[in-house]
C-alpha positions as CSV (number, residue, x, y, z in Angstrom):
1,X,0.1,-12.1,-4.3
2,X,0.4,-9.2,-6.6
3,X,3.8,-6.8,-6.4
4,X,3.7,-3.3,-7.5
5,X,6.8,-0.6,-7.2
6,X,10.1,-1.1,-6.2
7,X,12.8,-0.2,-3.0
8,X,14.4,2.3,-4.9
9,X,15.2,6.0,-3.3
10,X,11.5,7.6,-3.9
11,X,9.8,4.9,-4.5
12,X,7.6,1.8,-2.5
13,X,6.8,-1.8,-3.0
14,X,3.2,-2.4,-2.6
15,X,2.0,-6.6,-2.1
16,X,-1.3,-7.2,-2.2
17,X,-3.6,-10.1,-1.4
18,X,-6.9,-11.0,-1.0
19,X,-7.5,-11.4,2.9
20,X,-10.5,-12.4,5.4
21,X,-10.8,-8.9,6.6
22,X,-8.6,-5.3,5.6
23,X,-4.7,-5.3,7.1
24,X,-1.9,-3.1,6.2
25,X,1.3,-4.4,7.4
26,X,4.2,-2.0,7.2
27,X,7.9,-2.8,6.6
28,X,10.1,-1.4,8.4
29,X,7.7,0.8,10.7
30,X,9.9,2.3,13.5
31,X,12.2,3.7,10.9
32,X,9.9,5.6,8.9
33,X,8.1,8.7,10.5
34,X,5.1,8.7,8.0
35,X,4.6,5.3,8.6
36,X,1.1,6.6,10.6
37,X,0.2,8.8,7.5
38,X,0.7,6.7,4.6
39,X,-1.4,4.1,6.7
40,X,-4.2,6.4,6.9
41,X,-3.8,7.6,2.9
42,X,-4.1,3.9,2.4
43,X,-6.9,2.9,4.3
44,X,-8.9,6.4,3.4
45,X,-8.6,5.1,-0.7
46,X,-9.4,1.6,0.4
47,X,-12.4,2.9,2.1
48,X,-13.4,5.2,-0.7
49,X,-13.3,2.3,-3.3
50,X,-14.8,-0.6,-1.2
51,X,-11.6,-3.0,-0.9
52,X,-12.5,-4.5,2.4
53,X,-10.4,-7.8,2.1
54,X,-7.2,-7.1,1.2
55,X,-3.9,-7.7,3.2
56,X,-1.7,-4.4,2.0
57,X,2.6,-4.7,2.7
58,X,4.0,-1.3,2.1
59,X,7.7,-1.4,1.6
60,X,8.5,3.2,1.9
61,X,11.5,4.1,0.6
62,X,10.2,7.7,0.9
63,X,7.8,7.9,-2.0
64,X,5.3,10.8,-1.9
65,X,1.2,10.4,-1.8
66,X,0.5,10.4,-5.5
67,X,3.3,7.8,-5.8
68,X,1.9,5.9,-2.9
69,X,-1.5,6.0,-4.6
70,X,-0.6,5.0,-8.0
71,X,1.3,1.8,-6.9
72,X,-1.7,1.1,-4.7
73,X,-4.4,1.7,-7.5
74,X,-2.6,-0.3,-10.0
75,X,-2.2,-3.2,-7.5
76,X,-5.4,-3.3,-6.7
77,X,-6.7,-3.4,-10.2
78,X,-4.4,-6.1,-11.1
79,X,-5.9,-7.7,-7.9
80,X,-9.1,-7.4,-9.7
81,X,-8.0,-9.3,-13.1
């Protein structure tokens, strides 16, 4: 399992591993009312760059898209290695 980010203010933790089929599991759902949008901003980028077996944890701790995006890209290249 790769680990990108932290749970600092502004920030999120992205795990990744490689999975039998694409999942996003989100911590702490019910408290966080973007948890629907950054699912989707995940997915769309996973789509986009053909990462269809991947198991995805988001830890939010109210991070912003780019931020979201750069923790995911990274963990998925390191996925990669």
């Amino acid at each position: 399992m790769i680990s990108v980010g932290t749970i600092e203010s502004n920030d999120c933790l992205i795990n990744i591993q490689k999975h039998k089929e694409f999942q996003i599991v989100f911590i702490n759902e019910k408290e966080n009312p973007y948890a629907k949008h950054i699912k989707n901003l995940i997915q769309n980028y996973c789509k986009e760059h053909k990462n269809t077996n991947v198991l995805i944890e988001i830890n939010d701790k109210g991070a912003l898209d780019f931020c979201i995006l750069a923790r995911l890209k990274t963990a998925l290249e390191r996925l990669e290695k």
